[in-house]
C-alpha positions in Angstrom: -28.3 2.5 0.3 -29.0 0.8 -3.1 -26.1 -1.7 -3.6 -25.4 -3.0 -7.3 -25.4 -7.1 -6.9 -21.7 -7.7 -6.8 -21.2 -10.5 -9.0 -22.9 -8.8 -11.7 -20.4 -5.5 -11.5 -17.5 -7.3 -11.4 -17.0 -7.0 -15.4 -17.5 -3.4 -15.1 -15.4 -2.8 -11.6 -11.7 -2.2 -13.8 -11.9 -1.2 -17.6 -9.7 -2.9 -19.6 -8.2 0.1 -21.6 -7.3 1.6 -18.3 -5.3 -1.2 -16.0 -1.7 -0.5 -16.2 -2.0 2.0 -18.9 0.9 4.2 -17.3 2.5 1.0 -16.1 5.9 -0.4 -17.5 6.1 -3.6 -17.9 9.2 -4.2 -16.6 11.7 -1.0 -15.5 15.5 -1.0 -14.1 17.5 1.6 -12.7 20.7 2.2 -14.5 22.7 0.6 -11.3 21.0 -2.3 -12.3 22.6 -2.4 -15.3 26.2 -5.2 -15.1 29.5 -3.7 -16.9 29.9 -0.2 -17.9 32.0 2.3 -15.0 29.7 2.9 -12.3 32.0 0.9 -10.2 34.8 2.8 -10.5 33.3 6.3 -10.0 30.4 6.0 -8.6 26.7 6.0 -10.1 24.9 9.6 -9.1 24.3 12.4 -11.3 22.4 15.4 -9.8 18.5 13.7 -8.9 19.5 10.3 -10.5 21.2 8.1 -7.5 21.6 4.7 -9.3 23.0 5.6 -12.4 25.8 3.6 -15.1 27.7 4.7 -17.9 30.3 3.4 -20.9 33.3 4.8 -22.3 34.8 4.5 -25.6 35.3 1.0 -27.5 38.7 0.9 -26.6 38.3 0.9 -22.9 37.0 -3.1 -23.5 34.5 -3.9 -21.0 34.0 -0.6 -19.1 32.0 -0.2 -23.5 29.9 -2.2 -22.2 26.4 -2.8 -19.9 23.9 -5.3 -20.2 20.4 -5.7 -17.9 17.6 -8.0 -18.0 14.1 -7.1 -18.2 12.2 -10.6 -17.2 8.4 -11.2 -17.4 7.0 -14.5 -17.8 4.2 -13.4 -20.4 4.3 -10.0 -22.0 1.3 -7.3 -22.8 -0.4 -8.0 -26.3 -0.1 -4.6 -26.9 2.3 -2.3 -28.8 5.4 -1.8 -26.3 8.3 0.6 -26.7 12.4 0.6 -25.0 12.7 3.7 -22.9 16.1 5.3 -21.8 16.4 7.9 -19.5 20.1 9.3 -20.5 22.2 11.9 -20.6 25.5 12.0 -23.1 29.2 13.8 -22.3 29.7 17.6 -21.9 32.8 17.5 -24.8 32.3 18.2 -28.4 30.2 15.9 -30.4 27.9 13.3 -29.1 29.1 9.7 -28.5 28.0 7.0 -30.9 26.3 4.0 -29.4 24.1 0.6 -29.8 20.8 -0.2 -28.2 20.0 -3.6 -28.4 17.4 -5.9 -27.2 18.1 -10.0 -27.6 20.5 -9.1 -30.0 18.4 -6.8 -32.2 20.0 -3.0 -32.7 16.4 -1.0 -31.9 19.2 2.3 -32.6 22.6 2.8 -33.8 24.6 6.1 -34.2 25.1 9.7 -32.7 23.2 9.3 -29.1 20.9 12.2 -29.9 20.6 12.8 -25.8 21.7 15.9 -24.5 24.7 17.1 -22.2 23.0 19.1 -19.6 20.5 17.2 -18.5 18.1 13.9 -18.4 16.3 13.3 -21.6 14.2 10.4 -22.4 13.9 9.0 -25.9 12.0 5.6 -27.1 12.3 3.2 -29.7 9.4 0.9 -30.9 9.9 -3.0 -30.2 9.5 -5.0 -33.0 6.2 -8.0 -32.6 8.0 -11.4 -31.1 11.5 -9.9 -30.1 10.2 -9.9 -26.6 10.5 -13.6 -25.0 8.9 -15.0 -21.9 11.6 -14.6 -19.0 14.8 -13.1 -19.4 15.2 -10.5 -22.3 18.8 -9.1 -22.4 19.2 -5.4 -23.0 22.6 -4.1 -24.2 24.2 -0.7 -24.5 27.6 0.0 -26.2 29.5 3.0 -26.3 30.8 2.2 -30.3 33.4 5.7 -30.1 36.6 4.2 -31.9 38.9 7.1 -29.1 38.8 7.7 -25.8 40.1 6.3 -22.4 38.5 5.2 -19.1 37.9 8.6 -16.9 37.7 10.7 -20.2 35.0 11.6 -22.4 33.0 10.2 -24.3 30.9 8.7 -22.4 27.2 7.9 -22.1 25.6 7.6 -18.9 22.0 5.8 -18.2 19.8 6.2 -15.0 16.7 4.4 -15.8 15.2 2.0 -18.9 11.9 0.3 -19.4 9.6 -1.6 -21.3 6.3 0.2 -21.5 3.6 1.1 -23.6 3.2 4.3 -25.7 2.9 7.5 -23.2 5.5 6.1 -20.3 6.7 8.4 -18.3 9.3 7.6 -15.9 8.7 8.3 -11.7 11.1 8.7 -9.1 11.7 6.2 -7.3 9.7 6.5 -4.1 11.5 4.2 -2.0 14.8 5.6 -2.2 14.4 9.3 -2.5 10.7 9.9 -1.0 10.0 13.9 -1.2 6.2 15.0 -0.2 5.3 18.5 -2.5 2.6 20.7 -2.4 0.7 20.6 -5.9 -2.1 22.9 -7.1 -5.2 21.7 -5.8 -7.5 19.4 -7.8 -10.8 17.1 -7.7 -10.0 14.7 -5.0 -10.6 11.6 -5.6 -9.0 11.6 -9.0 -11.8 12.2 -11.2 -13.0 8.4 -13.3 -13.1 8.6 -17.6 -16.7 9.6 -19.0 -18.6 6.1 -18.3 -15.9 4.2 -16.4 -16.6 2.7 -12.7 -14.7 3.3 -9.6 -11.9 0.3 -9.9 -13.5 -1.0 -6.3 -17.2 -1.4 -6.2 -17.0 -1.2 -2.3 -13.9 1.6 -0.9 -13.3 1.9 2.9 -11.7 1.2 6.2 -11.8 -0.8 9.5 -10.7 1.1 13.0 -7.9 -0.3 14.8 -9.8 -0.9 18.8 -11.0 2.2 17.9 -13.5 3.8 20.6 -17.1 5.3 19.3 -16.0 8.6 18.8 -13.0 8.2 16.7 -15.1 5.9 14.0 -17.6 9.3 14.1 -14.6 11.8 13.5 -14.1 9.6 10.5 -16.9 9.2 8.7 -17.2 12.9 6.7 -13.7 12.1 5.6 -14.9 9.0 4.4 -17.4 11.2 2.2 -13.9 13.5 1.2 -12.7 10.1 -0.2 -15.6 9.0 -1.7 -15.3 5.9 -0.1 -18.3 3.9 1.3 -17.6 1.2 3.8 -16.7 1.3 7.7 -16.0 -1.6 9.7 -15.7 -1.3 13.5 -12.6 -2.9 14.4 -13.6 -6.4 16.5 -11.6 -5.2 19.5 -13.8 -2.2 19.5 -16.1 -5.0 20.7 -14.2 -6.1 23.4 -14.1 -4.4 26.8 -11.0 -2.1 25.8 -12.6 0.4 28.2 -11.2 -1.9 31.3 -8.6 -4.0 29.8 -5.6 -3.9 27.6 -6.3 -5.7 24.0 -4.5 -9.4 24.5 -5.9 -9.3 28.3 -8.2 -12.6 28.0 -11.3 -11.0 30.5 -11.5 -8.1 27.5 -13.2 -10.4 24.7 -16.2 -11.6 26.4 -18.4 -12.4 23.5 -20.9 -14.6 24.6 -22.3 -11.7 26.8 -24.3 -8.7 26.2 -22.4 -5.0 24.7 -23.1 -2.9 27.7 -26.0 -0.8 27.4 -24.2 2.5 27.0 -21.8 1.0 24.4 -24.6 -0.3 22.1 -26.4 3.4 22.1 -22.8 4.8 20.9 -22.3 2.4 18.0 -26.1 3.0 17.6 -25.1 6.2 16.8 -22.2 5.5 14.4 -24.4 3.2 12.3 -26.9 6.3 11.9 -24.4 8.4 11.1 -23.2 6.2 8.2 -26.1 5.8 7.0 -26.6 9.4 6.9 -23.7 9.8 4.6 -24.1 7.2 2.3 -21.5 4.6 3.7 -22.3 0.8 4.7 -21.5 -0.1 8.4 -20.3 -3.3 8.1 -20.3 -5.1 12.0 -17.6 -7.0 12.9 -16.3 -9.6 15.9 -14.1 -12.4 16.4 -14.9 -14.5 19.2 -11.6 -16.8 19.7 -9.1 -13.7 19.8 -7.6 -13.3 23.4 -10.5 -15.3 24.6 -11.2 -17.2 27.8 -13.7 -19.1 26.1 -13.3 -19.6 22.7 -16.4 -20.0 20.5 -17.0 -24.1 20.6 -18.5 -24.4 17.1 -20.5 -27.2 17.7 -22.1 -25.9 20.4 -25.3 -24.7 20.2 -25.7 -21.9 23.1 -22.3 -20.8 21.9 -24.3 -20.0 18.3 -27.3 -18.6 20.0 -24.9 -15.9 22.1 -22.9 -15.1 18.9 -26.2 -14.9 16.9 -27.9 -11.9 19.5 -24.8 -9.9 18.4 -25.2 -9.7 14.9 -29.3 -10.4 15.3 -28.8 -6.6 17.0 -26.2 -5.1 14.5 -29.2 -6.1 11.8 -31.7 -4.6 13.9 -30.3 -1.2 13.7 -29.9 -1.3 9.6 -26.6 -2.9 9.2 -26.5 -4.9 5.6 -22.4 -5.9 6.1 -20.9 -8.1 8.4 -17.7 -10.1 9.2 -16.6 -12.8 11.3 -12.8 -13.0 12.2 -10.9 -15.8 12.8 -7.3 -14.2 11.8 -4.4 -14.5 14.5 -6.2 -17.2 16.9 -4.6 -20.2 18.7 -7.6 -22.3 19.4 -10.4 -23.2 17.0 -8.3 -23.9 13.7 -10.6 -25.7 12.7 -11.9 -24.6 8.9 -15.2 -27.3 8.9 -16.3 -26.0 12.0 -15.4 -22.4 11.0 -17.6 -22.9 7.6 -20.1 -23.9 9.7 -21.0 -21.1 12.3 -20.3 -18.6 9.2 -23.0 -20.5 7.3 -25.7 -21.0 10.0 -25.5 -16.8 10.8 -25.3 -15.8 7.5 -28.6 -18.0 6.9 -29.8 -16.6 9.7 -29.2 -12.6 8.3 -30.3 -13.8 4.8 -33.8 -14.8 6.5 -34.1 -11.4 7.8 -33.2 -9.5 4.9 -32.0 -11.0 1.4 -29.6 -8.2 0.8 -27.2 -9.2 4.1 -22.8 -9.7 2.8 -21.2 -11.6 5.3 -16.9 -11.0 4.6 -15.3 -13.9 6.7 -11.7 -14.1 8.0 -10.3 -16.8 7.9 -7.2 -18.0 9.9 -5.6 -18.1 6.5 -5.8 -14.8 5.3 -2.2 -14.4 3.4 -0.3 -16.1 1.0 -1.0 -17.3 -2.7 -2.2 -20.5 -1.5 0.7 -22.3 -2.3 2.0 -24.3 0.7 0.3 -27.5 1.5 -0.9 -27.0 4.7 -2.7 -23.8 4.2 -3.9 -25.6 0.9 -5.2 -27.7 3.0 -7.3 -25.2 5.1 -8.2 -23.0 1.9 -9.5 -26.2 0.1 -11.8 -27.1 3.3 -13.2 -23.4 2.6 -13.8 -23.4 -0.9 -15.8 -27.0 -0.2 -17.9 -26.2 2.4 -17.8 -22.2 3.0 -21.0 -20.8 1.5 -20.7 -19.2 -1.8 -21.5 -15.8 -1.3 -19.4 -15.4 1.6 -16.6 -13.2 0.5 -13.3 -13.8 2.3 -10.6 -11.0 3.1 -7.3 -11.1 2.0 -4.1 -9.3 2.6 -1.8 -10.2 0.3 1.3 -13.0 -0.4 2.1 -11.4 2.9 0.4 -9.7 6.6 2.2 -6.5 5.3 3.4 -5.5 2.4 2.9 -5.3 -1.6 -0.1 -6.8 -3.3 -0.7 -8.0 -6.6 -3.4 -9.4 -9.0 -1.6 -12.9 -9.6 -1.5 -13.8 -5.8 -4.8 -12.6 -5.3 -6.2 -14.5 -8.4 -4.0 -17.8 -7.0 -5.5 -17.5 -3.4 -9.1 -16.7 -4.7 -8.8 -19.9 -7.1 -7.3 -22.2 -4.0 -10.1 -20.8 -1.6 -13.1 -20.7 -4.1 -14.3 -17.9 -3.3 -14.7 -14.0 -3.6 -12.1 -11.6 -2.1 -11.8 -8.2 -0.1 -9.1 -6.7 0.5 -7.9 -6.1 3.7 -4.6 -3.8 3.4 -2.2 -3.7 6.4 -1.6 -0.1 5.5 -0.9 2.5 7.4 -1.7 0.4 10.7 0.8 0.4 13.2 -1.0 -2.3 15.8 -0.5 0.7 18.6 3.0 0.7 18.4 4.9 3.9 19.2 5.2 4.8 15.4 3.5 6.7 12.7 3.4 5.5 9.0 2.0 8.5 6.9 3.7 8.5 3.1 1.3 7.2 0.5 0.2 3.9 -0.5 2.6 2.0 -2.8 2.8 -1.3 -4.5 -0.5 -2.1 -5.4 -1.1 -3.4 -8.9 -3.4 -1.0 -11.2 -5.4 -4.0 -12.0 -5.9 -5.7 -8.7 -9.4 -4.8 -8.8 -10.1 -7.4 -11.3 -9.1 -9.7 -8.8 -10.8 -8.3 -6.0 -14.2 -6.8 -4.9 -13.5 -4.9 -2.2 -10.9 -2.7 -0.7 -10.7 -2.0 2.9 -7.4 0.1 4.6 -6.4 -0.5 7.9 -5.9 2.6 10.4 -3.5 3.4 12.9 -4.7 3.0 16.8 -4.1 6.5 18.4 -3.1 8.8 15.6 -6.4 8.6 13.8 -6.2 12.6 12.5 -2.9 11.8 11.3 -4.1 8.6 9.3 -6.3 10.7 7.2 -3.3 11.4 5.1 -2.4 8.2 4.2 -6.1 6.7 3.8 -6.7 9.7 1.4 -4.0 7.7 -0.2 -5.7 4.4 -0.1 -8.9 6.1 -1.2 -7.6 7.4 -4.4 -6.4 4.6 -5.2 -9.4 2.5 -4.3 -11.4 4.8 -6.7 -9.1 5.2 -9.7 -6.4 2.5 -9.6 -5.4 3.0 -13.1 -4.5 6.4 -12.8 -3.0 6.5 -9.1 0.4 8.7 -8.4 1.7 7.8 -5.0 3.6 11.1 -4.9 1.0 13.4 -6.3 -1.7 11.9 -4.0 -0.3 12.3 -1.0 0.5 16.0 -2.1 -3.8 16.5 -2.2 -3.7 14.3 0.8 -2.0 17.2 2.8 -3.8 20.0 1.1 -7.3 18.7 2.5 -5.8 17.8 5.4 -4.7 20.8 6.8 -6.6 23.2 4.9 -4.1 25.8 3.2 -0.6 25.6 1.2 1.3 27.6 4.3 -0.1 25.3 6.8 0.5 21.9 4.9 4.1 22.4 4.6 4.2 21.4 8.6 2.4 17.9 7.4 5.1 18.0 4.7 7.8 17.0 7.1 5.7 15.5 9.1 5.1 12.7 6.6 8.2 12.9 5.4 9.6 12.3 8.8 7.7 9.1 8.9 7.4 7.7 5.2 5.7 4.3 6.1 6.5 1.4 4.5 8.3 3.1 1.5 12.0 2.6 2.8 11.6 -0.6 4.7 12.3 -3.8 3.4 10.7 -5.7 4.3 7.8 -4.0 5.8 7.3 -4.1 9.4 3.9 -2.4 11.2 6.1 -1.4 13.8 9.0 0.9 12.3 9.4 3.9 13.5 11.7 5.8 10.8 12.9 8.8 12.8 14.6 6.4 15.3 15.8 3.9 12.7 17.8 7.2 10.9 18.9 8.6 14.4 20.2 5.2 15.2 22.6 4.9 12.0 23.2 8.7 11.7 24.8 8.2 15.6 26.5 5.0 14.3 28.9 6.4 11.6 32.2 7.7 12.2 32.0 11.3 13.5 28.4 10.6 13.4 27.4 12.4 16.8 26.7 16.2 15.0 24.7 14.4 12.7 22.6 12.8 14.7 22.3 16.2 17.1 20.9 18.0 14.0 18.5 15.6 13.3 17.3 15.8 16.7 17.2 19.7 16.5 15.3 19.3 13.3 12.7 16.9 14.8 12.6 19.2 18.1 11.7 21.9 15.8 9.1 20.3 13.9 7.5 18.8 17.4 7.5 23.0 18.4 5.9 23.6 14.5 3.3 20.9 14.8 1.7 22.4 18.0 2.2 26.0 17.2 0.7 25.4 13.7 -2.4 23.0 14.5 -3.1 24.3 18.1 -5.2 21.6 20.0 -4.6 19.0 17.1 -2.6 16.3 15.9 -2.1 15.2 20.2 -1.6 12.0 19.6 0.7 12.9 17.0 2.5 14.9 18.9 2.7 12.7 21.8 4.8 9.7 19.3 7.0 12.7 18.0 7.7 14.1 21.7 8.6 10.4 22.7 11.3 9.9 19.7 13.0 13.2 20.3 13.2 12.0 23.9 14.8 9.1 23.0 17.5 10.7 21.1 18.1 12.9 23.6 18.8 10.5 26.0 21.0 8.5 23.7 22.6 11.5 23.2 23.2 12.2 26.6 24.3 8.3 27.0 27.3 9.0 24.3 30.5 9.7 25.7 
């Protein structure tokens, strides 16, 4: 594979007309909005759950609500107020004020309808917009009326966005999977732009031979090229549980039989167009931790990636994330340098990604400052570093990328926690959220995470991760996970059983914050058996998830095992708490 030098593509990775062209720049729900009624009778309307409203001038402050939009510095580019509203069912429309920092952008008749959510726009006027908080007021400016009677004027959502905005549900709070027509998948790219990543992939999670080889032609689907073995895949997982300190035996020799079957996995990517990239870390769970001073200790490291490079492999990566011993970022830069010199000898066109022990956060407290500085002085240059946002788990954006990439000095990868579960007894299979359009201009490289066990079941939410790797700008969390279970199971009747499946466990998308090891369908049987009269609640839940267990194996005989196996052990457990209940 021909690989354009990355430094050079950078410029060309993310196109400047396209990052956060559908973005707001700052959004609230009408709930978020202080004053108004909502209060008093409650803030839903029909789809809309957070919604506020005014009455008539008289009523005093229930006229009234008033939100903040805050954003230290604000796009250059033309921006426009956006209301998503709906006005009273009784005679003539109420008349109301818009106002931004004190400036009416409309005054008058509403204009919004009475059966339904319309969403109208004003433009915002050069310099009205200030850095931090902006104060957005609405006014109900009807001269009659009392509190509980019409007129009113009710709000669910406003934002600040460019020209062409369209409002989205809101994922996290009501998360819905649909079937859409099918489509080009990835998203297809404008006439002459670049996929937003230059390098798109994934990393097993102690991940056996065969699972990396089921992967692979979904990694064409996806059109992402990069696969990294997981480095527990290099310890002796076949005798020992991962943490066991006999499994990561580094300094000696992959068996014979294991070599021929990653052997075999490197062919095979290479066959599809997709870098292998070779990976290990020798202080995890080790008996002997790598002594980086130590000469022998290099030279047994070395035959490892001295074989990997044999075989055709261009990528590689030392880890050095969630160790105990050898926190040491001098003697970390050192070994990293000395093998990739050594790879660079053999073949100019070796990338060595390091992981450092510091691998989250901004850069911003003094200790890891302290370790990231050591890096950017010593670490050689064109070693990239992976990265997985201000947190392990959890949202990532271009300004904490850009503020760890400037403490560490050099390039980054992403490494996204998502959808791994680290083996716990969950699933997380909604699509990828919280991922800033333009956080390829901060980043080289994107790699996803899988799930342990459930590897045919993580194809819907790395589909997810793919898309978005490819096209950032244009990414629809919702609508891509709708593809995502098209190609996944192959026809419209036999997706709908995915459907629930992911909708039964959404990932991240409710959680706050974000935990690896939630499992969703327990969490909801937990508080559905919690409320008052809660027991037939929580028993039809249970029926529901019995029923899609009986689905999911009638529907995709001889598939989704693993799958089925997490599903089977949560119904379990709510039967038995069930039958614990007095």
């Amino acid at each position: 594979m021909r690989w354009k030098p990355l430094a050079a593509a950078l410029a060309a990775l993310c196109p400047a007309t396209a990052a956060g062209a559908q973005s707001p720049a700052s959004e609230l729900a009408g709930g978020d909005l202080i004053g108004g009624a909502a209060d008093l009778f409650g803030g839903i309307r029909g789809s809309e759950l957070r919604c506020n409203f005014v009455y008539a001038a008289p009523t005093g402050g229930r006229s009234v609500m008033e939100g903040r939009f805050r954003r230290d510095v604000w796009p250059a580019d033309p921006l426009r107020l956006y209301l998503k509203a709906v006005d009273d069912d009784f005679q003539g429309q109420c008349a109301i004020a818009v106002m931004l920092n004190g400036r009416e952008l409309f005054a008058g008749k509403s204009g919004f309808p009475d059966k339904g959510w319309q969403v109208r726009s004003w433009p915002i006027p050069d310099g009205l917009l200030k850095p931090g908080d902006n104060t957005l007021r609405i006014e109900n400016r009807e001269q009659e009326g009392r509190v509980g009677m019409p007129p009113w004027f009710m709000v669910a959502r406003c934002a600040v966005a460019p020209p062409g905005f369209v409002f989205r549900r809101d994922l996290a709070r009501d998360f819905r999977a649909t079937i859409p027509v099918a489509r080009p998948f990835p998203r297809l790219l404008p006439a002459g732009a670049e996929p937003g990543f230059a390098v798109r992939g994934i990393k097993g999670w102690m991940w056996r031979p065969e699972q990396y080889l089921a992967e692979i032609p979904w990694l064409v689907k996806g059109r992402m090229n990069f696969l990294m073995n997981c480095y527990a895949s290099m310890f002796d997982v076949e005798h020992f549980p991962f943490g066991d300190a006999r499994s990561n035996r580094w300094w000696e020799p992959l068996p014979s039989a294991k070599r021929r079957a990653y052997e075999q996995v490197m062919r095979r990517c290479a066959a599809a167009g997709i870098a292998f990239c070779f990976s290990m870390n020798p202080n995890l769970s080790s008996a002997r931790p790598l002594d980086y001073s130590s000469a022998a200790d290099l030279e047994a490291l070395w035959r490892h990636y001295a074989w990997a490079q044999s075989r055709g492999v261009r990528w590689f990566n030392v880890s050095l994330d969630d160790i105990s011993q050898g926190i040491d970022p001098s003697g970390q830069a050192r070994v990293v340098n000395e093998l990739t010199r050594r790879l660079k000898r053999k073949d100019p066109g070796a990338r060595m990604i390091f992981t450092p022990t510091i691998y989250w956060g901004d850069g911003g407290d003094p200790a890891e400052r302290t370790y990231l500085r050591t890096l950017a002085r010593e670490l050689d240059p064109d070693v990239r570093l992976f990265w997985t946002g201000a947190g392990v788990v959890g949202g990532i954006t271009r300004k904490a990328a850009e503020a760890y990439g400037a403490t560490a000095g050099h390039k980054l990868f992403i490494w996204d926690n998502y959808p791994v579960n680290d083996n716990t007894p969950t699933m997380h299979l909604g699509p990828l959220v919280n991922r800033d359009p333009d956080l390829c201009r901060a980043a080289e490289g994107y790699m996803s995470n899988s799930m342990c066990t459930q590897d045919e079941a993580n194809r819907l939410p790395m589909l997810t991760c793919a898309e978005y790797a490819y096209n950032p700008a244009a990414y629809d969390p919702e609508e891509s996970i709708g593809q995502a279970l098209l190609l996944c199971a192959g026809s419209r009747a036999r997706a709908d059983c995915l459907r629930r499946l992911v909708e039964a466990y959404p990932g991240f998308l409710l959680y706050a914050p974000p935990s690896t090891s939630t499992n969703p369908v327990r969490d909801r049987f937990v508080k559905l058996i919690a409320l008052p009269q809660g027991r037939s609640a929580a028993e039809a839940y249970t029926d529901a998830m019995e029923k899609l267990l009986r689905d999911l194996r009638r529907t995709f005989p001889g598939r989704y095992r693993a799958e089925g196996r997490t599903l089977a052990a949560d119904v379990a457990f709510m039967r038995g708490a069930l039958a614990a209940e007095p």
